[in-house]
C-alpha positions in Angstrom: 109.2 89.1 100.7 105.5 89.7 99.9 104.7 93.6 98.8 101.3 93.9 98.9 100.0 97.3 96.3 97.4 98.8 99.4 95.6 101.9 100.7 98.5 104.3 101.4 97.0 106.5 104.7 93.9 108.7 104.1 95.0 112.4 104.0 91.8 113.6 104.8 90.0 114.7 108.1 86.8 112.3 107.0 86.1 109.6 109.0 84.1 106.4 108.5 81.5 106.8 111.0 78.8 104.2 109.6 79.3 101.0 110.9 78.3 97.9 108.5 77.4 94.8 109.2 75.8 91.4 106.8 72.1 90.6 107.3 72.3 86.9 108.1 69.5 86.2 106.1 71.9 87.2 103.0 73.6 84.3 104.0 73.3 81.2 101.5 72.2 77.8 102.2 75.5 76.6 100.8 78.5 78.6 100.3 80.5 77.8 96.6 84.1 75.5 97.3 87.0 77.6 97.3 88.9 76.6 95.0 87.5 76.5 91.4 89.4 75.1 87.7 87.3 77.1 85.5 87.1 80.7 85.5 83.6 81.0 83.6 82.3 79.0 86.7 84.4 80.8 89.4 82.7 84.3 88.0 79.3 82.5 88.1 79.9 81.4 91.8 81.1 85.1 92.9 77.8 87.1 91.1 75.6 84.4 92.8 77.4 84.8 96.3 78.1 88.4 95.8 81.8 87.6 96.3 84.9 88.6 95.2 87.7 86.1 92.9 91.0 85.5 94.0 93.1 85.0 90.2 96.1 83.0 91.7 98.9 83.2 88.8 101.4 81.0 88.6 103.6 79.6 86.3 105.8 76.0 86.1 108.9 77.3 86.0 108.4 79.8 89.2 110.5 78.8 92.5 108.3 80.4 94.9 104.9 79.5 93.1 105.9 75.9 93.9 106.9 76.8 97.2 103.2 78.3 98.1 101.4 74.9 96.6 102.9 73.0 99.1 102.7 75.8 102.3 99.2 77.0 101.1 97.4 75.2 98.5 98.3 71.9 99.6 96.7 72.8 103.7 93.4 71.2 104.6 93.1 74.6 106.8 92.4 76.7 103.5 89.1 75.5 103.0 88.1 75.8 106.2 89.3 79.7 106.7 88.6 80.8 103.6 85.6 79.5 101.9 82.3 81.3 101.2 84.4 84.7 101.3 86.0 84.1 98.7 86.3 82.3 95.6 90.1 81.1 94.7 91.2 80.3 90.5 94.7 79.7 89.9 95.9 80.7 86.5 98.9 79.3 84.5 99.8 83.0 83.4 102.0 81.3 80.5 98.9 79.6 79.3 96.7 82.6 80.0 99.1 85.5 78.5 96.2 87.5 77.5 94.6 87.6 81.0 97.5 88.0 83.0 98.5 91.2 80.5 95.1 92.6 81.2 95.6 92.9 84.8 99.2 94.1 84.3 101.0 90.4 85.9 104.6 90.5 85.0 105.9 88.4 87.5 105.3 85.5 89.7 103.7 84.6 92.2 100.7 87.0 91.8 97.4 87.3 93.5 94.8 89.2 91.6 91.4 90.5 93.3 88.2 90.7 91.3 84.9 91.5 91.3 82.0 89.2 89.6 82.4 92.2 86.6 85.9 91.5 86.3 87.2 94.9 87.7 89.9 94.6 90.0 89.6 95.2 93.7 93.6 94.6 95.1 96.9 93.3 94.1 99.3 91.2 95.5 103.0 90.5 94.6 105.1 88.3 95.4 105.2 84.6 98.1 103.2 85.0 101.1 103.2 82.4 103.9 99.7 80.2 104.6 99.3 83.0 107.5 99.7 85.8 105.1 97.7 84.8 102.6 94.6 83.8 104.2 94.8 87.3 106.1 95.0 89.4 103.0 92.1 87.4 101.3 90.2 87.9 104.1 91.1 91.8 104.4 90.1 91.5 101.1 87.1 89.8 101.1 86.0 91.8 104.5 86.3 95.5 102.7 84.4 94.2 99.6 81.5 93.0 101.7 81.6 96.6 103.4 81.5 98.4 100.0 78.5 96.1 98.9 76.5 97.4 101.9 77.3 101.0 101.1 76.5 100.3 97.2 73.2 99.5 98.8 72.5 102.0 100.9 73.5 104.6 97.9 70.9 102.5 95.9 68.6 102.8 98.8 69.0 106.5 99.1 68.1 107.3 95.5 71.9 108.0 94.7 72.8 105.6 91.8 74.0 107.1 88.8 71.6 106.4 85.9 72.1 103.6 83.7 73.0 104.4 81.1 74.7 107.9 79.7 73.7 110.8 78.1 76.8 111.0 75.9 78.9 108.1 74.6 82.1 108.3 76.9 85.2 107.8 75.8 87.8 107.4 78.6 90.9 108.5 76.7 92.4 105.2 75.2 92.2 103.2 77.7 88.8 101.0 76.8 86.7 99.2 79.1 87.2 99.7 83.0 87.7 95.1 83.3 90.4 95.6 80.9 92.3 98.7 81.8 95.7 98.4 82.7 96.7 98.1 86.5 99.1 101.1 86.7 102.2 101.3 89.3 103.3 103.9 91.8 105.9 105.2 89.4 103.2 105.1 86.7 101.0 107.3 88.1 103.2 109.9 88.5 104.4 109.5 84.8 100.6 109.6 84.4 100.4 113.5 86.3 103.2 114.5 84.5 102.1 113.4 81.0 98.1 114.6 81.7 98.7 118.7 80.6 100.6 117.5 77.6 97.2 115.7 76.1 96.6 118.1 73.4 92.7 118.9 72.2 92.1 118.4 68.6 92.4 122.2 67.2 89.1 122.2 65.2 85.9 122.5 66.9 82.1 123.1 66.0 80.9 126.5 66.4 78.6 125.4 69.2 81.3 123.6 71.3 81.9 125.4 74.6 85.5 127.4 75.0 84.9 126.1 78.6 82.8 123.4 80.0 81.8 124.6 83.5 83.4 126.6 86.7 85.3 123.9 88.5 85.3 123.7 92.3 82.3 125.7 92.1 84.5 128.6 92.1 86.5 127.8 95.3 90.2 128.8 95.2 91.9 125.2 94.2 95.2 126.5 95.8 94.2 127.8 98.8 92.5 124.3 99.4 95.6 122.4 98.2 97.9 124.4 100.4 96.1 125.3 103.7 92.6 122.8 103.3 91.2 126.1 103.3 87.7 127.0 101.5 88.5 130.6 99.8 86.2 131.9 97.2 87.7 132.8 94.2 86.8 136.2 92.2 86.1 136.5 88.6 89.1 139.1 88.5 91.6 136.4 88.8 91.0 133.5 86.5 92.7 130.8 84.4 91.2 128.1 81.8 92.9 124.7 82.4 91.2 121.7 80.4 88.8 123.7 79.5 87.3 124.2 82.9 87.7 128.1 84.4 89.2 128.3 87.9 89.3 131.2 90.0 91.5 132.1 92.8 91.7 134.0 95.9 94.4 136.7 94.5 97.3 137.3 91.7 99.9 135.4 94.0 97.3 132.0 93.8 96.8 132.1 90.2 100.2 132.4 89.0 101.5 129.3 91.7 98.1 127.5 89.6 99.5 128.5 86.1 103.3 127.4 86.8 102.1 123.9 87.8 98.2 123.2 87.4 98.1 119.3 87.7 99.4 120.1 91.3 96.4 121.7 92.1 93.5 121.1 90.0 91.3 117.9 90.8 92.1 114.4 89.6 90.1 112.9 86.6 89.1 116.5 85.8 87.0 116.8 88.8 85.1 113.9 88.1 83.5 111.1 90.4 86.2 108.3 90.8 83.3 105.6 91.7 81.7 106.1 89.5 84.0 105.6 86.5 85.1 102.4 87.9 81.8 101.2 88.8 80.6 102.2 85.5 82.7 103.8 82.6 81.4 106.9 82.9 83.0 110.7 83.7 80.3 112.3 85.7 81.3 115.7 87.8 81.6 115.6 91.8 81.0 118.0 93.8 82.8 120.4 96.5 80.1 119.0 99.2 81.9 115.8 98.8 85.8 116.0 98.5 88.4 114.5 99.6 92.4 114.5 99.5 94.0 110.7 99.0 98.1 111.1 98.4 97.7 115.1 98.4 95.3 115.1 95.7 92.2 116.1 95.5 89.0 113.6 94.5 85.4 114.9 94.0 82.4 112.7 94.6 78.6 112.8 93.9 77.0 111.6 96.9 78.4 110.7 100.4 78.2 107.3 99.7 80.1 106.9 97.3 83.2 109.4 99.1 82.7 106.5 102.1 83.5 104.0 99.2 86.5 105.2 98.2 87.6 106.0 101.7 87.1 102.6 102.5 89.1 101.0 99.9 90.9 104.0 97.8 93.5 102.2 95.9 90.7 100.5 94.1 89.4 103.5 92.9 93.3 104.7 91.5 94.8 101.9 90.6 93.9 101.9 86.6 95.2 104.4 84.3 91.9 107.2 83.0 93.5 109.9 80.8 89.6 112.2 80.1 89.2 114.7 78.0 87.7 117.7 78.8 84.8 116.4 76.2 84.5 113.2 77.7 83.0 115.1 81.0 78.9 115.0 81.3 78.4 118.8 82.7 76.7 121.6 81.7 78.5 124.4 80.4 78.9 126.7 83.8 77.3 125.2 87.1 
């Protein structure tokens, strides 16, 4: 049986109102073959046909690997159904140990989903059927052409982040977003559990802030986790977590916060999801642009990019990010 790692339900009352559609004239005169035998040349085909890869692994000695070159691979239908949408690489994953580690393949078959940066977009374990796999590629395929057209109506509206940072980032120990390590349902909650143990180095410069900035722009993070309810918070009832000050609607609120903060406090310390796998970098979201995903709260920096990750929102969580409050590019209090 095929599992296939997807979207769980969006727990949130957002919708996706814009409809999107590709301009024909984005069309090319030729679309790239499906199936490629190099991957330099596969990522080439998928930046010049803004595309996405499909990383086939595989190895000899796999049953069902087999099994899908003669029900998939081998059809003169896969062309057909499949190409221009999508550019198809199968990889030996004994021969290419290093690549399949980076994108976390520990069994066989695999499908892998990529971008023409590398990042990865879905994952897929397990046989699938010639039916099945043409649908999920073209699932696939289908949601990354949507995000493209949002990614250009954010660039159209003035909303892309700026290139390049302000301060280096450093993303925990994780390195570079192509190379972080898919991380599993059981994972991530290791992952919650293990984020208010990362200790801060005990030294600091005199200048360095005690707190960075108010988070949730001083909104009640338990009232909203618990009833979706905007409260205010007041200054009287405070607590520091990560080095960000949150305030709460009374004594009752701030002592459920202090028992179990990771609960309640936003995910990737507040910080725009998007944008740190579009680009490495921890920059703050917003309160005008939240959302709840699995009962946990995301913030955004434009709308755009909250219609992003409601499109396609196991993307945007499926690689591990442990920040540090220093690693965040805020100003002290907002």
């Amino acid at each position: 049986m095929r599992s296939i790692i997807s979207a769980k339900p969006f727990i949130c009352s957002l919708t996706l109102s814009l409809l999107l559609t590709l301009s024909a004239s984005s069309a090319f005169a030729q679309a790239p073959r499906l199936m490629q035998h190099d991957f330099q040349k596969a990522m080439a085909a998928a930046r010049e046909n803004n595309i996405p890869v499909l990383l086939h692994f595989y190895t000899d000695w796999c049953g069902p690997c087999r099994r899908m070159d003669q029900t998939v691979f081998s059809s003169p239908q896969l062309e057909p159904q499949m190409g221009g949408k999508i550019v198809l690489l199968k990889v030996n994953g004994d021969q290419a140990a290093d690549l399949a580690r980076n994108y976390g393949v520990d069994s066989y078959p695999t499908d892998v989903f990529i971008d023409a940066n590398g990042r990865m977009l879905a994952k897929l374990v397990g046989m699938a059927s010639f039916q099945e796999f043409v649908r999920s590629g073209l699932e696939v395929a289908d949601r990354y052409q949507k995000s493209q057209a949002l990614v250009e109506a954010r660039k159209n509206a003035g909303n892309d982040p700026a290139p390049t940072s302000m301060w280096k980032i450093h993303l925990g120990e994780e390195g570079e977003l192509p190379t972080a390590s898919p991380v599993s349902t059981q994972e991530k909650l290791e992952e919650r559990q293990q984020e208010a143990l990362v200790e801060e180095p005990q030294s600091r410069k005199a200048d360095e802030p005690e707190v960075v900035f108010l988070a949730l722009d001083g909104f009640c993070p338990v009232s909203l986790h618990t009833r979706r309810d905007w409260v205010k918070g007041a200054e009287t009832w405070a607590s520091i977590f990560k080095k960000q000050r949150y305030q709460f609607a009374g004594q009752a609120e701030k002592d459920q916060f202090d028992a179990d903060p990771i609960r309640f406090a936003p995910r990737l310390l507040g910080c725009d999801p998007v944008i740190i796998w579009e680009s490495d970098r921890a920059l703050p979201g917003t309160t005008e642009f939240a959302a709840y995903y699995n009962d946990e709260l995301y913030l955004f920096t434009s709308e755009e990019n909250r219609r992003l990750f409601e499109l396609d929102p196991e993307r945007y969580t499926n690689t591990r990010h442990v920040l540090r409050p220093a690693d965040v590019e805020a100003t002290l209090i907002r």
